[in-house]
C-alpha positions in Angstrom: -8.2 0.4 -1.7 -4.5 1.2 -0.1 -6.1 3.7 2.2 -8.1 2.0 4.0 -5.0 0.4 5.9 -4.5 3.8 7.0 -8.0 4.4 8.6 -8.1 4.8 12.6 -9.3 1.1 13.3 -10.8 1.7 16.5 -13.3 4.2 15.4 -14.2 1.6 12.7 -14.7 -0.8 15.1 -16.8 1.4 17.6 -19.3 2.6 15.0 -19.4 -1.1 13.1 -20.6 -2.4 16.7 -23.2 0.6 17.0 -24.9 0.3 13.8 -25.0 -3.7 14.0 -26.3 -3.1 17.7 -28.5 -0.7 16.4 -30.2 -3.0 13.5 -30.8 -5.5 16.5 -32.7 -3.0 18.2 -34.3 -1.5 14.9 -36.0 -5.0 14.7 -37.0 -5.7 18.4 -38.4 -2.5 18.7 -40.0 -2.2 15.4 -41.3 -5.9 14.4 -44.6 -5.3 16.0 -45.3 -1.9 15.0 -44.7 -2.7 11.3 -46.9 -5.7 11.1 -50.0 -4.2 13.4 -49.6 -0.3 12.4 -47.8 -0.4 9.0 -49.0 -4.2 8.2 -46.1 -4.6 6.3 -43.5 -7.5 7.1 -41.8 -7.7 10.5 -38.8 -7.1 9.2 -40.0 -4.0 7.2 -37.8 -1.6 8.9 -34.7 -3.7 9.6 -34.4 -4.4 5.8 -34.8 -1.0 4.8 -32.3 0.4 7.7 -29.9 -2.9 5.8 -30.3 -1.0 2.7 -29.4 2.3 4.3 -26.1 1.1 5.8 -24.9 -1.1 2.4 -25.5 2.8 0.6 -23.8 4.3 3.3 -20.8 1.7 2.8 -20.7 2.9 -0.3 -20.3 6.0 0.5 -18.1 5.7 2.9 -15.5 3.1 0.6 -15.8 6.7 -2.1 -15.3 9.6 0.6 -11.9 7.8 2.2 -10.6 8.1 -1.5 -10.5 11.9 -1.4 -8.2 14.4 0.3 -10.4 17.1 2.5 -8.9 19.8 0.3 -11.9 18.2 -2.4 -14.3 18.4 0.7 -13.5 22.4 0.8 -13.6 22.4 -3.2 -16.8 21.2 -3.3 -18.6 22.7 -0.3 -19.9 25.7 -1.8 -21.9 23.8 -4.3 -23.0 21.1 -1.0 -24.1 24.6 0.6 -26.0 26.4 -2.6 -27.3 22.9 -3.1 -29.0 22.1 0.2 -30.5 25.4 0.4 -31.8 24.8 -2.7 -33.2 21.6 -1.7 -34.8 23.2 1.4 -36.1 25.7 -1.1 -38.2 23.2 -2.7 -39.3 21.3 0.2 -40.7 24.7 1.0 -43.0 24.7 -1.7 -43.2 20.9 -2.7 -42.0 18.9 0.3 -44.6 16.3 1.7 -45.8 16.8 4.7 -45.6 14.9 7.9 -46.6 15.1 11.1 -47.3 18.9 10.4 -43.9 19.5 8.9 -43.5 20.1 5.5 -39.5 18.8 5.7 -39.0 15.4 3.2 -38.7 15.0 -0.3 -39.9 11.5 -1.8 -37.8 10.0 -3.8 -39.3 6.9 -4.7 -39.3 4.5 -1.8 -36.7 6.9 -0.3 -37.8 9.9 1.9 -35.1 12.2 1.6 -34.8 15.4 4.5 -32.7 18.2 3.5 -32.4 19.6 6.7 -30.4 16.4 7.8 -27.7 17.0 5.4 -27.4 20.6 5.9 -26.0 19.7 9.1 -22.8 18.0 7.5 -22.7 20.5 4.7 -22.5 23.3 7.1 -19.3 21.5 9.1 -17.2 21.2 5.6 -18.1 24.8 4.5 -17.3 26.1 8.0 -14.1 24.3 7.8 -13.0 25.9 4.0 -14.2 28.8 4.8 -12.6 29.7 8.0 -9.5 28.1 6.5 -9.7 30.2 3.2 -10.0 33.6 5.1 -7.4 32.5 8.2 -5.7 35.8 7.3 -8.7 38.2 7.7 -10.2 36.8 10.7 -10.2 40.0 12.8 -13.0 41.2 10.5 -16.4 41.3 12.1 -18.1 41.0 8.4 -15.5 37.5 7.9 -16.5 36.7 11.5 -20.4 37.2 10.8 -20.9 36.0 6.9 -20.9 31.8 8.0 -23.3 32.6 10.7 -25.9 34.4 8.5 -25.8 31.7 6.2 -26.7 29.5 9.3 -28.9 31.8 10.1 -30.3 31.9 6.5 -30.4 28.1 6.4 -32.2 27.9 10.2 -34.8 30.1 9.0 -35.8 27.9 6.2 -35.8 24.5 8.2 -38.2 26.9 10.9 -40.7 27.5 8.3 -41.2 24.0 7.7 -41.9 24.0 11.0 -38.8 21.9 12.8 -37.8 24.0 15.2 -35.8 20.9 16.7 -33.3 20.5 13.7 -33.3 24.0 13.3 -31.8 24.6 16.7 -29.5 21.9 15.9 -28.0 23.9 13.4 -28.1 27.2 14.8 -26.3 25.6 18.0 -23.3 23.5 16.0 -22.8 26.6 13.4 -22.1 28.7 16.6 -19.9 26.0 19.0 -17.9 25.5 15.7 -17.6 29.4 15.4 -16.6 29.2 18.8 -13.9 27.1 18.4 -12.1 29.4 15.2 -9.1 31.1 17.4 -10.5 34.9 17.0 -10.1 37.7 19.6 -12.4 37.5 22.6 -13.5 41.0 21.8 -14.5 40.2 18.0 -16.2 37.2 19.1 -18.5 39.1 21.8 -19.6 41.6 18.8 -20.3 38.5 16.2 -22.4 36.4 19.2 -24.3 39.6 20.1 -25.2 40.3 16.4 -26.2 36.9 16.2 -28.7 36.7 18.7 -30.1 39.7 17.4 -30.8 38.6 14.4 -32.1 35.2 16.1 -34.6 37.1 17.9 -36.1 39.4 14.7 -36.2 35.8 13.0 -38.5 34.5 15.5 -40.6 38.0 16.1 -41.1 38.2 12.1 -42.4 34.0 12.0 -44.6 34.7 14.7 -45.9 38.0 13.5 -46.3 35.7 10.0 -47.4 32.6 11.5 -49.0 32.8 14.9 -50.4 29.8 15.2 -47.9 27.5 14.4 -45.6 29.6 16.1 -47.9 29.1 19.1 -47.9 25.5 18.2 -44.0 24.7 18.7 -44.1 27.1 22.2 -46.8 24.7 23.7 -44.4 22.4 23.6 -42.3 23.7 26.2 -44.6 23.1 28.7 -43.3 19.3 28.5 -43.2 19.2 32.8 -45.2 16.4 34.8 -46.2 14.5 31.6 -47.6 11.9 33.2 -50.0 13.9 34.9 -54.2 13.8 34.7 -53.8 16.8 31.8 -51.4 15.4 29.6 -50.6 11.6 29.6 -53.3 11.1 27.2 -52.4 14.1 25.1 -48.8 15.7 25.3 -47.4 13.5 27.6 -48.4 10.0 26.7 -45.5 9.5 24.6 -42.8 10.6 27.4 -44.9 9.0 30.4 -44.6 5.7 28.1 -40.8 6.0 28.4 -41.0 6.2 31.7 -43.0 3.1 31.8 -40.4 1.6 29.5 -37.4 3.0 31.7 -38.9 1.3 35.5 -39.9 -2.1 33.3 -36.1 -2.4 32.6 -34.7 -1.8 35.8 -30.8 -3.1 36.8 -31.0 -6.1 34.1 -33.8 -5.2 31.4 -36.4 -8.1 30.4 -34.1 -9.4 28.1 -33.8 -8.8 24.4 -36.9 -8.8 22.4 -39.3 -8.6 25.7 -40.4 -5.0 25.6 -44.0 -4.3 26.1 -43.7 -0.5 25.5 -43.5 -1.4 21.7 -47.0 -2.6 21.8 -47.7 0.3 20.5 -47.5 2.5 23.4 -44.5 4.2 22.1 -45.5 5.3 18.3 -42.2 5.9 17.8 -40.5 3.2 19.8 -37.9 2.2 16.7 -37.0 6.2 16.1 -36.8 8.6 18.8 -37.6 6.1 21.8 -35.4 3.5 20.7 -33.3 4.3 23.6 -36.2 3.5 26.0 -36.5 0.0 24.4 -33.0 -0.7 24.9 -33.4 0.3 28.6 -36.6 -1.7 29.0 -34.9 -4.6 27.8 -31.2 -4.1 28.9 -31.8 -2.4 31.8 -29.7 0.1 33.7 -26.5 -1.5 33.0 -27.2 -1.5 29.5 -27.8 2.0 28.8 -25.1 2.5 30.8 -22.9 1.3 28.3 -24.2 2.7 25.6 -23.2 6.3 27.1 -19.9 4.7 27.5 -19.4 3.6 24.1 -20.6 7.0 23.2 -18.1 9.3 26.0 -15.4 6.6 23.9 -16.5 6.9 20.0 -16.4 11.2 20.7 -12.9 11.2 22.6 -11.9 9.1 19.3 -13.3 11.9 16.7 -12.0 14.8 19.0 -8.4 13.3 19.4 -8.1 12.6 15.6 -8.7 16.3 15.2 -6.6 17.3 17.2 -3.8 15.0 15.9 -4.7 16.4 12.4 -2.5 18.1 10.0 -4.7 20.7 8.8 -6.8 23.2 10.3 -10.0 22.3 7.9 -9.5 18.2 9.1 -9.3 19.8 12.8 -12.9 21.1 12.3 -14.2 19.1 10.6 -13.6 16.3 13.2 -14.7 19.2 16.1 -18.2 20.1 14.2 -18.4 15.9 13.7 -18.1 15.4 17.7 -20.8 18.4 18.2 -23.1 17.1 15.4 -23.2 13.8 17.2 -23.0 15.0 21.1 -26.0 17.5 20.2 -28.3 14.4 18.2 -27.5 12.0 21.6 -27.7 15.0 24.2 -31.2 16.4 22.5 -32.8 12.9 22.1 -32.1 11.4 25.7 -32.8 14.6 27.6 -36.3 14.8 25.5 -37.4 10.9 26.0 -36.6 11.8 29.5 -38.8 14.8 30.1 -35.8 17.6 30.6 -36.5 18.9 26.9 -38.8 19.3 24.7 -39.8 16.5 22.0 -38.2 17.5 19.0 -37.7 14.3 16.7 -34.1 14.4 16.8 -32.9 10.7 16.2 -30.6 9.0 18.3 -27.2 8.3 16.6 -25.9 5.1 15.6 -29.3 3.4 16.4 -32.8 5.2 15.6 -34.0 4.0 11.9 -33.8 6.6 9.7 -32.6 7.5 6.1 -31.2 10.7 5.3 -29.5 10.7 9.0 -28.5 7.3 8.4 -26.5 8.1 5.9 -25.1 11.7 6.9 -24.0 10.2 9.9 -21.9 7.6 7.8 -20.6 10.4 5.6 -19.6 12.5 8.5 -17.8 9.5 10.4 -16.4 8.7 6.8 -14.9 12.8 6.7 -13.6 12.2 10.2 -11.6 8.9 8.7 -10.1 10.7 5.9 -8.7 13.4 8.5 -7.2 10.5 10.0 -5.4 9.2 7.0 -4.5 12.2 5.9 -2.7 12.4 9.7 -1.5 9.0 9.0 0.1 9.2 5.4 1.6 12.7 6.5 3.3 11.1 9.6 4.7 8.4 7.4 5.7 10.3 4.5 3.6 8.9 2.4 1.8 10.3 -0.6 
C-alpha cells in the first residue's frame, strides 16, 4: 500500500481519536439500554459499531487506491443507483419510528438516504467539472439541483424531512461554491425555491396528515414545560437534565444517569448530552474544538488540491459534516427541531458510519493526489 505514506497524517489521526472516543461513549451510553430495553448483551452496540468501523477500514484501505477521476467515472451509476434504492425503500423499506427509510439486509439496516449524501458530493464534483465550459447556462446551472430536488422529494415521502433538508441544503452551499456569475446564480436559487415550495404544497395536498405531523414539530420551544415534557419535550428536557448534571467537570466516565433510560436515544442522537453529563463543560468543549480543527483540515486539503473535482469534493465533505454536527447539537439543545440526524464521529449508526468513512476516505485521496503531484510522482 505505497499510498498510504502519502495520506495527510493529521486528519488520520484526528478522525482515529474521534471514532475510538466515540466507541468509548457508544458503550457508556448504551450498556444499559441494550441489556434493560433491547436485553441483549451490554456490549451489543459497541460490538456492532466495532464491526462497522473494521468494514469501513476496509473501505477506506480500497478508496485511497483510486484516483478521483474513477470517483467521477463511476458517479452516475452511485447517483442512478441510490435513487433506485430510495425507490424501493418507497415501496418495500421497513418502517421505523413512522419512517419508511431502511432496508434490512440481514443483521444490517441499510438507509439510502445516508449515502445519497456522499453520492451527491462526487456527482456534483464530475459534473460541474465536465460542463466547466458551459457554466453560464441556466439549464447546466439548474439540472444538479433538480436531481437534488428529485432525490429530496423521495427521502420526504418516506417521511424524513431532517435528512431531506440535509440534502437540499449541501446540494445548494456546494452549488454555491461553483464560480458562476452572481446574476446566473440569483435566477438558478430563485427557480429552486420555487420548485421547493410546489414540492411541499403538492405533499401536503397528498399527505395532510403527515405533513401536519412533521410541522408540529416546529413548535419544539419551552420543552420542558407542563404541555410537553411528558410528550414532545421529554426527550430534549432530558438533555437538559443531562447538560446541568455535567456541569464544569462531568460525573466522570461511565456515571451518567440520563441513560437510565431517560434519553431513548442516549447512544444516537443524544450521545452528545452523555458526554456533557459525564465530561462536563470542558469536555464538550473540546469536542467542538477537535471538530473547528478536523474541518479546517478537509477545507485546506481542498484548497491545496490539484483539481477542481478533489477541491469539491473536500468542500461538500466539510458541509456534509458541519451540517450533521450543527443540526444535531442545535436540536438536543432545543434551537431546532428533532430531526434524527446523528452526530459525526460518535453516534452508533451503520449506513452513516460508514459514509462518513468513505467520505473522509475521498477527502484522503484528494490529498494524495496533492501530494504525488507536488512530488512528481506517478
Amino acid at each position: 500500500m505505497k499510498v498510504l505514506k502519502y495520506i495527510d497524517k493529521f486528519l488520520f489521526f484526528i478522525s482515529v481519536v474521534f471514532f475510538l472516543f466515540g466507541l468509548i461513549m457508544i458503550f457508556s451510553s448504551s450498556n444499559i439500554a441494550a441489556f434493560m430495553r433491547y436485553d441483549a448483551n451490554p456490549y451489543y452496540f459497541l460490538l456492532k459499531q466495532l464491526v462497522n468501523l473494521i468494514v469501513g477500514l476496509v473501505a477506506f484501505l480500497i478508496i485511497i487506491n483510486f484516483n478521483t477521476k474513477t470517483y467521477s467515472a463511476l458517479s452516475w451509476f452511485g447517483l442512478l443507483a441510490t435513487i433506485g434504492a430510495l425507490l424501493f425503500v418507497y415501496f418495500y423499506g421497513s418502517l421505523t419510528n413512522k419512517a419508511r427509510s431502511w432496508i434490512y439486509l440481514g443483521t444490517f439496516m441499510f438507509q439510502p438516504s445516508e449515502l445519497a449524501k456522499v453520492v451527491l458530493i462526487v456527482w456534483f464534483s464530475a459534473f460541474y467539472e465536465f460542463k466547466r465550459n458551459s457554466l453560464n447556462k441556466i439549464f447546466t446551472n439548474l439540472f444538479p439541483l433538480v436531481i437534488s430536488a428529485f432525490i429530496s422529494a423521495f427521502i420526504i415521502l418516506q417521511p424524513d424531512f431532517g435528512t431531506a433538508g440535509v440534502v437540499i441544503i449541501l446540494s445548494f452551499l456546494l452549488y454555491l461554491l461553483i464560480p458562476i456569475k452572481k446574476s446566473i446564480k440569483f435566477k438558478v436559487a430563485t427557480i429552486s425555491a420555487l420548485v421547493m415550495i410546489i414540492m411541499l404544497m403538492g405533499y401536503y395536498i397528498f399527505n395532510t396528515s403527515s405533513f401536519s405531523r412533521q410541522i408540529s414539530r416546529l413548535d419544539f420551544a419551552y420543552p420542558c414545560s407542563q404541555e410537553k415534557f411528558y410528550t414532545t419535550g421529554n426527550q430534549v428536557c432530558n438533555s437538559y437534565i443531562a447538560f446541568n448534571n455535567g456541569s464544569l467537570t462531568g460525573k466522570g466516565l461511565g456515571n451518567s444517569t440520563q441513560k437510565y433510560l431517560y434519553l431513548a436515544e442516549s447512544h444516537t442522537d443524544f450521545i452528545f448530552s452523555i458526554i456533557v453529563e459525564e465530561f462536563g463543560f470542558i469536555g464538550a468543549v473540546l469536542i467542538i474544538l477537535l471538530y473547528i480543527i478536523l474541518l479546517y483540515k478537509i477545507v485546506s486539503i481542498g484548497n491545496r488540491s490539484v483539481s477542481s473535482r478533489g477541491a469539491i469534493i473536500c468542500y461538500g465533505v466539510a458541509i456534509y459534516i458541519f451540517l450533521h454536527i450543527s443540526i444535531n447539537l442545535l436540536g438536543i439543545m432545543g434551537w431546532l427541531p428533532l430531526t434524527g440526524i446523528p452526530l459525526p464521529f460518535l453516534s452508533y449508526g451503520g449506513t452513516f458510519t460508514l459514509c462518513l468513512i468513505i467520505a473522509l476516505s475521498m477527502v484522503q485521496r484528494v490529498a494524495i493526489e496533492s501530494k504525488m503531484k507536488n512530488l512528481g510522482t506517478k
